[in-house]
N, C-alpha and C positions, 0 to 999 in steps of 0.2 A: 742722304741723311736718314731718311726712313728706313731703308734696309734693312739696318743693325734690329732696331724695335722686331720688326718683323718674323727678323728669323730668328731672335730670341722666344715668339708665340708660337712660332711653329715647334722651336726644340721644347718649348715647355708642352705644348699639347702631343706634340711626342713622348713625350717622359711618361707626362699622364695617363696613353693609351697603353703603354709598354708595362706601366704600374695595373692597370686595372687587368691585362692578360694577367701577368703573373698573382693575383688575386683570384683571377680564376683557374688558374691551374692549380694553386694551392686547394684549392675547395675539392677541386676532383682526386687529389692526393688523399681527403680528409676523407672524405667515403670513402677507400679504398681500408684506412685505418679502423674505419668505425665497424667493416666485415669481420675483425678478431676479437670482437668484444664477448661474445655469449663465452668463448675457447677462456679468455683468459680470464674471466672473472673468476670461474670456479679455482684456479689456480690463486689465484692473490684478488683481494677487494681495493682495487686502483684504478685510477682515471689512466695512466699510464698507455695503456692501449689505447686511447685518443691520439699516443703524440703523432707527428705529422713522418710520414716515411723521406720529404724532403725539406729539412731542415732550414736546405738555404733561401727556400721560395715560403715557409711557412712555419716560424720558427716557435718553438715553444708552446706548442699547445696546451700541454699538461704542465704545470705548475708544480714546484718539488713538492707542497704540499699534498697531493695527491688528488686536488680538484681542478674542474673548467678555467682553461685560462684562456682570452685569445692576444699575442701580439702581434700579429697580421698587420694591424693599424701602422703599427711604429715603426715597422720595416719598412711601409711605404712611405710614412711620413712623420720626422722624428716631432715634430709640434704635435701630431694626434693621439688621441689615448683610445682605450674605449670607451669612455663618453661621449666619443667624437666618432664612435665608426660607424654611424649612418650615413654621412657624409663623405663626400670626395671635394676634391680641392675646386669643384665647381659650383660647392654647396648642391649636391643631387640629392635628395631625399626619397629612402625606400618608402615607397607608397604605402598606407596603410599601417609601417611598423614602427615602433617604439625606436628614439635615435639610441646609437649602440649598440642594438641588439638586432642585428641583423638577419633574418631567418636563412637556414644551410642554404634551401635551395632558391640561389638566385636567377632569374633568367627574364627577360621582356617578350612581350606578346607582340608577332608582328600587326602592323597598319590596320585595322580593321577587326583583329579578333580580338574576342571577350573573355578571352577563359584567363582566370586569374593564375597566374605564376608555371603559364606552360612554355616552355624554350620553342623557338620558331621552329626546331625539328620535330615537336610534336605533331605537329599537324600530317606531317606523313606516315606515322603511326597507327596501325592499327587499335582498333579499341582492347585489343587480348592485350597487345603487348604494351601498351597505357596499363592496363589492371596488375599485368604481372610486375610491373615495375614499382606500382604503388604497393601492391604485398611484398616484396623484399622492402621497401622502404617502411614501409608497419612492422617487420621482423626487426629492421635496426634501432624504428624507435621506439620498441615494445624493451629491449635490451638497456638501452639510453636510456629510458626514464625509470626503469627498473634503477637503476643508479643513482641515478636524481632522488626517486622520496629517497633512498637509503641516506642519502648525502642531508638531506632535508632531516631526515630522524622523526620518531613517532613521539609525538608531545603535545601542546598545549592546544596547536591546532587541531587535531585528528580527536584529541576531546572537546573543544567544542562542540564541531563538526556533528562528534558523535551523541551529546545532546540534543542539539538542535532538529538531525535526522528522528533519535529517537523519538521527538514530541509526535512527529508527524510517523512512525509506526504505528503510535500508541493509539495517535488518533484513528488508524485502519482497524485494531484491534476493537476500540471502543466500538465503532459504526456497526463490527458482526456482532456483539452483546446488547448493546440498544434496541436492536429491532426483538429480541427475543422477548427483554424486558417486558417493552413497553407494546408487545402485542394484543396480551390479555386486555389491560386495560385501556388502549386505545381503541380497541375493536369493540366494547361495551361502550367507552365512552361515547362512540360517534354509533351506535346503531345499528354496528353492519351485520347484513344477515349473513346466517352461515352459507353461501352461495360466495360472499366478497370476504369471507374470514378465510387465511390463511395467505391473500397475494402477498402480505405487507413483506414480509421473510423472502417469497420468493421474486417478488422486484429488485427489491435493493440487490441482491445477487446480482440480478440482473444487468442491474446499473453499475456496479462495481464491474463487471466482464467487460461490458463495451468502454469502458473508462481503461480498465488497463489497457487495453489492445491500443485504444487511441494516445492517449499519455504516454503511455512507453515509445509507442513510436515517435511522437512528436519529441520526445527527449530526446532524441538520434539527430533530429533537424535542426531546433532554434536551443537547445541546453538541458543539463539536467536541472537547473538553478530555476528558469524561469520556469519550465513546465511545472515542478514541482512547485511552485507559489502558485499561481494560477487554479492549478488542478485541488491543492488544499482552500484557497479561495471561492471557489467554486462550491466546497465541500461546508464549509464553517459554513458561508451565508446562507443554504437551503436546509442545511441541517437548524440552524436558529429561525429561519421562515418555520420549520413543520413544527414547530411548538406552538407555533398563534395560529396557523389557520384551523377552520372548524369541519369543515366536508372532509370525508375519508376518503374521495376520490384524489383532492388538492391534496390530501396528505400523503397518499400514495407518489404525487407526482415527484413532491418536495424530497422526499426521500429516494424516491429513483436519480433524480440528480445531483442530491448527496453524495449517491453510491456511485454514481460516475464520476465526481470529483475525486471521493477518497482511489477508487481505483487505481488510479496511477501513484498512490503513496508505493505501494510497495517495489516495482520492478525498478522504478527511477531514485527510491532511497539506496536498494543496492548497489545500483551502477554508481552511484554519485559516491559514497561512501566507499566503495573498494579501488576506486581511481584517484584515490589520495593514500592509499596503503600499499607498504612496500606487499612484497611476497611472502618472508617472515612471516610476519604480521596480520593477514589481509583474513586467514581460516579464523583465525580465536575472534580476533576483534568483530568481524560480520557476527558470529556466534553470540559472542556480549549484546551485539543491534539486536538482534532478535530475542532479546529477555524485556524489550519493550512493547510487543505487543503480548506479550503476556502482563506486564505492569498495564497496559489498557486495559482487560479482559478486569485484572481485579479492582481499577478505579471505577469501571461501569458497575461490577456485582456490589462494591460498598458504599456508590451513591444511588445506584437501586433501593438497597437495605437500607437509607440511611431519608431518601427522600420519600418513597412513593406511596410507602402506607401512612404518609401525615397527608392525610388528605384535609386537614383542618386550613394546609397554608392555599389551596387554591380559593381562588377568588371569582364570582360572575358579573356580568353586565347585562341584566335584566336575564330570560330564559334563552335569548341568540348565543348568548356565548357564554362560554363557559371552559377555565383554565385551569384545570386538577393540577395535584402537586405531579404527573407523570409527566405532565407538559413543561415544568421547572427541569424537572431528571433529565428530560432532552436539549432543556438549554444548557445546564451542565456540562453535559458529555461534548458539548461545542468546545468546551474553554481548551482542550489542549491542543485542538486544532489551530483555534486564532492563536494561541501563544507560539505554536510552531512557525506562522507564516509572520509576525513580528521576530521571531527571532534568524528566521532563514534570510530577512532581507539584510540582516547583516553579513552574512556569508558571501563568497565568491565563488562564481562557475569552476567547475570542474576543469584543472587544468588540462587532465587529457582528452576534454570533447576539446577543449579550445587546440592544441594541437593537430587533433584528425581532421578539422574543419580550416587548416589552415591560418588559424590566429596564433602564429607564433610572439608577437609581442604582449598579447593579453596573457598567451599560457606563462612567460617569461615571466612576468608582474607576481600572478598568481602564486606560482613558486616559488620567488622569493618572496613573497609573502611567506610561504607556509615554514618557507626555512628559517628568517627573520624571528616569527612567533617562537619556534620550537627554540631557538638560539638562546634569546631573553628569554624564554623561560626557564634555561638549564644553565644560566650564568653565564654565557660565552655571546654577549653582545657584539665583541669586535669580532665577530667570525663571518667572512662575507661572503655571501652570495657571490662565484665569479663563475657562476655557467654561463658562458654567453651564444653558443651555438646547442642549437636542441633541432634533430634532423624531423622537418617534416611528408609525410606521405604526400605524393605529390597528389594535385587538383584536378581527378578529371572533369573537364567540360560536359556541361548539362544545358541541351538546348531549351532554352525555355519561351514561350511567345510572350510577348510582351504587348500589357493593354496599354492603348491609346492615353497621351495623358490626359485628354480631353474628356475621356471617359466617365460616364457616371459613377459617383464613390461609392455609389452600392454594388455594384458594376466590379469595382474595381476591389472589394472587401470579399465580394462571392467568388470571383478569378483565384482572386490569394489564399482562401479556404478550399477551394478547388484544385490548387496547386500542392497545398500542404497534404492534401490528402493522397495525391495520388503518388509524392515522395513516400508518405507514409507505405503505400501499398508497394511502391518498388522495395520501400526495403526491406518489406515486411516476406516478398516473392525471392529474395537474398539471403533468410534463414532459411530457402529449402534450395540452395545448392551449395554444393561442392565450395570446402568441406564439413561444413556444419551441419548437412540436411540431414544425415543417418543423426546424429546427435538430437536435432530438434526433433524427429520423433520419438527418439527415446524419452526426450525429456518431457514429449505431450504426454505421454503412456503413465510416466511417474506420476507427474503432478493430479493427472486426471485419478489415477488409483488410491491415490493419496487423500486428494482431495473427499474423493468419494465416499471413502471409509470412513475418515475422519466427521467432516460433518453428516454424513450422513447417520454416523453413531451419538452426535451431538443432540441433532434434535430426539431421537428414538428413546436414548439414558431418560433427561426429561420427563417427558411424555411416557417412559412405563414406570416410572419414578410417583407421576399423577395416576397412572390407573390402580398402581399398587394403595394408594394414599385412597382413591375412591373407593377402589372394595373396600378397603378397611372403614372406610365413612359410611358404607350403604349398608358395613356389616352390623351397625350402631345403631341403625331406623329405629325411631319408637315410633310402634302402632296402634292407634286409637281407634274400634270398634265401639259403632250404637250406643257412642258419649251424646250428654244432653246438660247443656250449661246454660243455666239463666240467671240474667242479674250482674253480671262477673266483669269487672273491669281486668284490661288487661295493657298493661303498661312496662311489660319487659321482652326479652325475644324469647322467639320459640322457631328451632332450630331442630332439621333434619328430623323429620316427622313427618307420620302420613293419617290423614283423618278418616275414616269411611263412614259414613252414612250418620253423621252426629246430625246436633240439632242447638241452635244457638239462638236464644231470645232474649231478647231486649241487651244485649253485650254491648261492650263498648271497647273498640281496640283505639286506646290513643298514644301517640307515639311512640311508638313500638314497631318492633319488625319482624315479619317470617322471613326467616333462611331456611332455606331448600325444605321448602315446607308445603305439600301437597294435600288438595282436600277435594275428597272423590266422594259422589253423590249425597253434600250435606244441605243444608238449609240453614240461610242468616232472615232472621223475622227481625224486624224493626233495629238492625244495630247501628251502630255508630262509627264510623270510623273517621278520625284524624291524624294527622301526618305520621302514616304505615307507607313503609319502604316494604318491597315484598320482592326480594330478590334469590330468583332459582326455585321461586313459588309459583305453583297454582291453582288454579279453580275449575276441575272438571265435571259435568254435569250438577253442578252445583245451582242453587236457587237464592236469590235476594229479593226477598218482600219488604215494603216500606222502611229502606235503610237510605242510610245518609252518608258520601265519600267528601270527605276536605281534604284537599292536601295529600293524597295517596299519589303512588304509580300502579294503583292497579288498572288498566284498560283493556280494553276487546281480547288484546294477545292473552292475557293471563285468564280472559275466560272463557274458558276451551268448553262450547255446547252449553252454555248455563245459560239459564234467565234472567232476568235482571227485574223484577214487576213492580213497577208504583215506587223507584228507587231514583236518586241526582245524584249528579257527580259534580263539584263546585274545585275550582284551581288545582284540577289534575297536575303534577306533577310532569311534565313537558321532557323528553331525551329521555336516556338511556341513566339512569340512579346508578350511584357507584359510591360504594366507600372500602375500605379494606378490607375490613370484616368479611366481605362477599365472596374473598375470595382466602381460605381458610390456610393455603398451602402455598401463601404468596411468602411469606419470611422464610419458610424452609426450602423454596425453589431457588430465593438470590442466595442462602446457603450454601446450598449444594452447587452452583456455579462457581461462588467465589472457592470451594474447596477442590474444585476440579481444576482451576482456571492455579490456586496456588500449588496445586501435586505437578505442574509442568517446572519449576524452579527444579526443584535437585536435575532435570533431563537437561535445562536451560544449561546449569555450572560443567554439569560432566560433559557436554559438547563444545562447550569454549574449549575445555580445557586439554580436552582430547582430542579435536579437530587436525590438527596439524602433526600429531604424532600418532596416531593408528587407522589418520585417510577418511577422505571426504564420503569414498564409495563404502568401506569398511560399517560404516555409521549409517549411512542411507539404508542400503540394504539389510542391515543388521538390524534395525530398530523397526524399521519397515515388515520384517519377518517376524521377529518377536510381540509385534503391536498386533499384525494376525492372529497368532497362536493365545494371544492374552484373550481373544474374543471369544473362544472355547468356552472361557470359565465362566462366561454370562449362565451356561447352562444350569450352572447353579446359585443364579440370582434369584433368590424367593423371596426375600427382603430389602427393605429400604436400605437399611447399614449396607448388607451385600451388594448390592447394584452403587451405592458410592462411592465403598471401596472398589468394584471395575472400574466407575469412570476416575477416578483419581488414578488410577492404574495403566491403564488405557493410554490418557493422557501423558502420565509421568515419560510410558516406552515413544509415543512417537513423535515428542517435541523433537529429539534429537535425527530424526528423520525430515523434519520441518527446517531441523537448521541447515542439515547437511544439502540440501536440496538447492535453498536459496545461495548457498556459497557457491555449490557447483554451477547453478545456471549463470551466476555472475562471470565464474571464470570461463565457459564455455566458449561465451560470445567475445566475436570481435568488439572493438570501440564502437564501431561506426553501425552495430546491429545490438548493442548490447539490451539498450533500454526495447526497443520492437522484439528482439526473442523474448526476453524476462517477461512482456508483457504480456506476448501472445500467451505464454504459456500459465501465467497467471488468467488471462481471461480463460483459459482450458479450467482452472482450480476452480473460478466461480460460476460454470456450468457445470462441475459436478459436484459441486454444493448445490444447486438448485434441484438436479437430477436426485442427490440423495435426500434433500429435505423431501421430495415428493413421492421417492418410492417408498422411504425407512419409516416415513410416517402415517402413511397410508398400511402401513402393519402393526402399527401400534396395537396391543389386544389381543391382534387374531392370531399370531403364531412368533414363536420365538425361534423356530430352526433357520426361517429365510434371511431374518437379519443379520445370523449370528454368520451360517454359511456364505452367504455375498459378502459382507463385510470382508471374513477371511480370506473369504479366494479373491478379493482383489488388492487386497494389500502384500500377501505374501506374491502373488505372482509381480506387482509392481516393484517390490524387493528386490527381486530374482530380474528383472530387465533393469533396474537401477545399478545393479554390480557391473553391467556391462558398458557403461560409462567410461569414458577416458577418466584417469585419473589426471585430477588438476591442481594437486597440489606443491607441482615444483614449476607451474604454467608463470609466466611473467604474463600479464596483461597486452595482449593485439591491440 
C-alpha cells in the first residue's frame, strides 16, 4: 500500500531535478545571447538581443515591448510568476537575494568554502583565468546596464541626484576659498608670528590630499553613498569646531581634518553621479556638476563681503575668548555642507557599485527605483520595470584572517581598519596595471600641471594685486619733520604717516587710532593716552617721559629701542586688536575673487555644452594650451584693472580644462577602481596646490618672468600629454 505514495516522491523529485537542469541550461543559453549585445545595439535600440537562442528550454526573454522579460518561471511551473522566482517547489531560497529576482550567475559553494557565488569548478581555476572571466563578465555588464539607465531615461531622479551631489561639490569649492579668506584675519586674530603665518593654506591642502586618496578608495570598498556621508560628516563638524576654538595650533588641526573630510567630495561625487547616467548623457550633465563648485567659490566671496568686515557682531567672554565676525563667516560656509549630508541620506547607493560588489538584489531595487521616479515624473506610471536578470561579474575569493570572536573590540575595530586599508592599497596597486597604468600616469602628469598652474596662479594674481595696492599706499606717505605739538587733543585717526624727530608735550590721544603710522626718534613728555588701537604702528627709538597708557595695545613689540621713563601702563589691551579698518584692501580682495570665481560661468556653459560634441580630449588640451599662452599677457599687468582682467581671463580659459578632466578620469576607470584612481589623482591636484601656493608666492615682488614662464611651460606641456588620452566619449562604463 505504500508503494504507490512512494514512487509518486520519487517521480515528483525527479521532475524537480529534471526542471532545475533545464533551468540551468537555459541560463547558459542566455550568456551566449547576451555576447551580441554591443553588435546589435548600434544597429536598432532593443532588448531583443537578450532573446534566448533556445526557445524551448527558455522561452521569451524579450517582451514584444522591447524590454527585460523573464518566463523561465512558468515553463517550469504554470502556478509561478515572477514574483515567485526565488523559489522552487521546495521553497529554496536564493541566499542574500530579493524573491524574484534572481541574480544571472547561479552556482553553490562546495562543503567548506567561503567564496560567495563561485561554482565548485572554481576552485581549480587558476587566479588569471578567475580575472579573465570576470572582465568578459564586466564587458557584458558594462553593455546591459548601458541599456538599463537608457530604459530608465534621464529625469527626476538624476536631478535630484544632481542637487544633492552638487551641495557637496559646492561644499569642496567653499573649503579652497575659506582658508584664503579667513587667513589674514585669523592669523592677527590669534597672534601668530610670521614664522606660523602662511601653514593655515598649506595644511588644509594638505588634509584634502590624504582625504582623497583615502575616501576614494574606501568608495571602491563599502559604497560611494556611505563614504560620501561620512567623509562630508567629518568635514561640516571640524569645519564648525575651528570657529570656536582659540589656539592657532587647534585651529590649524580643526581645519586639517576638515580638509580630510572634504577631500573625498570630489572623486566619489564623480563616480556616484556618472553611474546613474546613460552615455548620451553622462559628458554634459558631469559638466553642468561642475558649475557647483564654482556656485561655492562665489557663495564664500559674498559671505566674505557681506560678513567679515562687521566686526561690531562679534562678541567676548572676558579677554580668554574672543569670536570676531571671521569666526561667524566660518560657521557659515559649514551650512552647505550639513545640508548636503541631510539631503544625501535620502538618496541610494550607486546602483553599479551594488552590481560589481555582487548585490544583485539591492542594485535591482535601486533601478527600479530610478526608473519608477523617472516614469511618474513623465506621466507614464503604468510602465514597469520588468528587468529581472542583470549579469553580474563574478566574486573572486579574498582570503581574509578572521579575529577571534572572543577578541578584544578594540582589537577587533584596529583589525577592521587595518583590513580596509590594505584593500584600499591593493586596489589602489590595480591603477597601475594593465590596462589602465599607461593612462593613470597620464592622467597624474595632467592633473598635476593643471593643478599647479592653476592655483599656483591663484594665490600669486592676489598677492601682486596687494603689492601693487601697497606701492600705491607707500606712494601716499605723509612725512613729518621737527613738528612740535603742545596742548593738542587728539581724537581722530591718523593714518599712513611717518614722524621724525617731533616733540609732544602735554597731548593727549583719546580714543583714537594710528594706522600704519610710524614715529621715528620723537619724544612724548607728560601725555595721555586712552583707548588708542595702534595697528601697522610704531615707536622706534622713541622716548616717553611721565605719561600715562589706559586701555592701549601699545606694548614692548611696538616699541622698538624706546625708553619708557617715570611712565604706567593700566588694562593694556590683551591679543592681537583687529577691526576692518586695519586692513584697507580687505573689500576689494573678496571683490576681485568673487569676479574671478564669476569669469568661470561663460567657460562652465560652453563645456557642458560642447562636451559631447567636439571631445573630452579636444577641450582638455585646447583650454589647457590656450590657458598657457593667456599667461604671456601678465607681461603687461602694471595695474590693478589689468591683472583682474587676466585673472578673470585666466580663469574664464581653463575651467573648461577642469571640466574636461574630471569627465575623462571618471570614464577612464573601471567600477571597481573608479573612486581609488579619481582619488589618487585628485590627491596629485592637492600637492600641487601646496607645491604652487609655496613656490608662486615666495615670488611675489621679486620677479615677474619665473611665474609667468613656469606657469606656461606647464600647462601647455600638460595640454600636449592630455591629447594623448583615449578618448572616452563613446566608452559605456566598466
Amino acid at each position: 500500500m505504500d508503494e504507490a505514495p512512494n514512487n509518486r516522491t520519487s517521480l515528483v523529485k525527479g521532475a524537480k531535478d529534471i526542471a532545475k537542469e533545464a533551468k540551468r541550461h537555459a541560463a547558459k543559453n542566455f550568456s551566449k545571447a547576451v555576447d551580441r549585445a554591443s553588435d546589435e545595439y548600434s544597429a536598432q535600440r532593443s532588448y531583443n538581443r537578450f532573446q534566448n537562442e533556445d526557445e524551448d528550454n527558455y522561452n521569451a526573454y524579450t517582451q514584444p515591448d522591447g524590454q527585460y522579460g523573464d518566463n523561465a518561471a512558468n515553463d517550469e511551473d504554470g502556478a509561478s510568476s515572477d514574483a515567485t522566482e526565488g523559489h522552487d517547489d521546495e521553497d529554496e531560497v536564493y541566499e542574500g537575494e530579493y524573491q524574484g529576482v534572481p541574480a544571472y550567475n547561479e552556482g553553490k559553494p562546495r562543503d567548506g568554502q567561503v567564496a560567495l557565488g563561485q561554482p565548485v569548478s572554481d576552485s581549480l581555476k587558476s587566479q588569471k583565468e578567475l580575472e579573465n572571466e570576470r572582465l568578459a563578465d564586466e564587458e557584458e555588464l558594462a553593455q546591459q546596464y548601458e541599456l538599463i539607465m537608457q530604459d530608465c531615461g534621464h529625469g527626476r531622479f538624476q536631478w535630484q541626484l544632481f542637487f544633492v551631489l552638487g551641495l557637496a561639490l559646492m561644499s569642496d569649492g567653499v573649503e579652497v576659498f575659506v582658508v584664503g579668506f579667513v587667513l589674514p584675519s585669523a592669523e592677527t586674530d590669534m597672534c601668530v608670528p610670521n614664522s606660523g603665518a602662511g601653514w593655515l593654506g598649506s595644511i588644509v591642502y594638505l588634509g584634502m590630499m590624504f582625504g582623497a586618496f583615502f575616501w576614494g578608495g574606501l568608495s571602491d570598498k563599502v559604497g560611494r553613498k556611505q563614504c560620501l556621508l561620512i567623509s562630508m560628516s567629518v568635514n561640516g563638524f571640524f569645519a564648525f569646531l575651528s570657529s570656536f576654538v582659540q589656539g592657532y595650533s587647534m585651529f590649524l588641526f580643526c581645519r586639517m581634518v576638515s580638509g580630510f573630510g572634504i577631500g573625498g567630495a570630489v572623486p566619489i561625487v564623480f563616480s556616484y553621479f556618472a553611474e546613474v547616467l546613460a552615455r548620451e548623457k553622462r559628458g554634459e550633465h558631469l559638466s553642468w556638476l561642475c558649475m557647483f563648485w564654482m556656485i561655492g567659490g562665489i557663495y564664500a566671496s559674498a559671505m566674505a563681503w557681506a560678513i567679515i568686515p562687521h566686526y561690531g557682531w562679534s562678541f567676548s567672554m572676558g579677554s580668554a575668548y574672543q569670536f570676531h565676525s571671521w569666526r561667524v563667516f566660518v560657521v557659515v560656509c559649514a551650512l552647505p555642507c550639513v545640508s548636503a549630508v541631510v539631503a544625501l541620506t535620502f538618496m541610494p547607493e550607486s546602483p553599479r557599485f551594488f552590481l560589481e560588489t555582487g548585490k544583485h538584489d539591492e542594485a535591482w531595487m535601486v533601478l527600479k527605483h530610478i526608473h519608477d521616479t523617472n516614469m511618474r515624473a513623465r506621466g507614464e506610471p503604468e510602465r514597469v520595470f520588468t528587468v529581472n536578470r542583470i549579469k553580474i561579474p563574478k566574486q573572486l575569493d579574498e582570503l581574509v584572517e578572521m579575529q577571534n570572536e572572543s577578541a578584544n573590540p578594540v582589537l577587533k575595530v584596529l583589525f577592521k581598519m587595518k583590513t580596509e586599508l590594505r584593500g584600499i592599497w591593493l586596489t589602489f596597486m590595480r591603477c597601475f596595471d594593465y590596462p589602465v597604468k599607461e593612462n593613470t600616469m597620464k592622467l597624474a602628469a595632467v592633473w598635476f600641471t593643471l593643478s599647479f598652474g592653476f592655483y599656483g596662479l591663484s594665490v600669486w594674481f592676489p598677492d601682486v594685486i596687494k603689492h601693487l595696492q601697497a606701492d600705491e599706499y607707500a606712494s601716499r606717505v605723509k612725512i613729518h619733520n621737527n613738528e612740535r605739538i603742545e596742548d593738542f587733543t587728539f581724537n581722530f585717526t591718523l593714518e599712513n604717516q611717518i614722524h621724525r624727530y617731533g616733540v609732544f608735550l602735554n597731548d593727549r590721544f583719546i580714543a583714537m587710532k594710528f594706522k600704519a603710522v610710524t614715529f621715528i626718534d620723537s619724544s612724548f613728555v607728560n601725555c595721555y593716552f586712552e583707548d588708542v588701537s595702534s595697528v601697522g604702528s610704531s615707536f622706534k627709538n622713541c622716548t616717553f617721559v611721565d605719561s600715562f597708557f589706559y586701555n592701549t595695545d601699545i606694548d614692548d613689540a611696538k616699541l622698538t629701542n624706546s625708553r619708557v621713563i617715570n611712565s604706567s601702563f593700566h588694562h593694556n589691551k590683551t591679543g592681537c586688536q583687529m577691526t576692518f579698518d586695519d586692513d584697507y584692501s580687505a573689500y576689494w580682495v573678496y571683490f576681485v575673487n568673487f569676479l574671478g570665481t564669476l569669469a568661470v560661468l561663460p567657460g562652465n556653459i560652453v563645456s557642458a555644452l560642447l562636451m559631447d560634441k567636439i571631445g573630452r580630449l579636444s577641450m582638455l588640451g585646447g583650454s589647457m594650451v590656450l590657458s598657457g599662452i593667456s599667461c604671456f599677457f601678465l607681461w603687461f599687468g602694471t595695474s590693478e584693472s589689468m591683472m583682474i582682467f587676466m585673472l578673470c581671463l585666466y580663469n574664464g580659459l581653463s575651467i573648461s580644462a577642469w571640466n574636461s578632466l574630471d569627465v575623462v578620469t571618471t570614464e577612464l576607470y573601471p567600477t571597481d577602481r573608479r573612486g581609488t584612481g579619481f582619488g589618487f589623482c585628485n590627491a596629485i591636484c592637492k600637492l600641487a596646490a601646496v607645491l604652487g601656493n609655496l613656490i608662486f608666492g615666495s615670488l611675489v615682488g621679486i620677479t615677474k618672468a619665473i611665474p609667468i614662464l613656469l606657469a606656461s611651460s606647464v600647462l601647455v606641456c600638460g595640454g600636449l600629454v592630455g591629447l594623448r588620452l583615449p578618448d572616452t566619449r563613446s566608452n559605456v562604463l566598466m
